[in-house]
N, C-alpha and C positions, 0 to 999 in steps of 0.2 A: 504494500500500500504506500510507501514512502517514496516509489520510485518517481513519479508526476513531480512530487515537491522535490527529491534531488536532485532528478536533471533537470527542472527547474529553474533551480538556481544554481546548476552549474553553467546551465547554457544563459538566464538569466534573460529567460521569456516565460510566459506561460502555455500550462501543459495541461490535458486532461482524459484522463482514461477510465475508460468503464470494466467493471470485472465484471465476468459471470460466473457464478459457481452455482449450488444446487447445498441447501441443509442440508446436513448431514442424518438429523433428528427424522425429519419430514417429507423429506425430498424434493421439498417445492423450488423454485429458481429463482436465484438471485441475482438484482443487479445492482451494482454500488458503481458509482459515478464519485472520481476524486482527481483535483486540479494541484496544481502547483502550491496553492495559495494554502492547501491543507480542509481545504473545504470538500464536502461529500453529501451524498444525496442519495437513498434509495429508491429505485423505480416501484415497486411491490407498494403500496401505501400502506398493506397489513404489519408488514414486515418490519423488526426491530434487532437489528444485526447487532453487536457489539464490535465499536469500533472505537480504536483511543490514540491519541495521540502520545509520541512519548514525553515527560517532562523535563527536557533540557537546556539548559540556560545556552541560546545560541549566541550569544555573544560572547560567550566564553570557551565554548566548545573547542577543542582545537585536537583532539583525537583523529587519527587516521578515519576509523570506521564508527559508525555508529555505537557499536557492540563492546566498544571497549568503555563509554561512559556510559550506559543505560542501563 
């Protein structure tokens, strides 16, 4: 899900991409729509994904990868 917001701003335009996947629980189908900006949107209007941002102070950030400060 992060990928829109990092090349994002690596390329330093914006970006937006839709996922589809399928509950695991239900089977029904899902779509999430997510931009650069960190912003997201499910198409399903039933549907309540769990989705989070991670909380990192980006002006401080200065780790190679994500993974090493989250």
């Amino acid at each position: 899900m992060a990928a829109p917001f990092v090349e994002g701003q690596l390329r330093n335009t914006k970006l937006a991409v839709e996922i589809q996947s399928r509950c695991a629980q239900s089977g029904r189908a899902l779509h999430l729509q997510i931009d650069s900006e960190l912003n997201w949107a499910v198409r399903e209007p039933d549907a309540q994904p769990l989705v989070f941002e991670p909380q990192i102070d980006w002006t401080r950030f200065r780790k190679p990868v994500i993974i090493h400060d989250y």
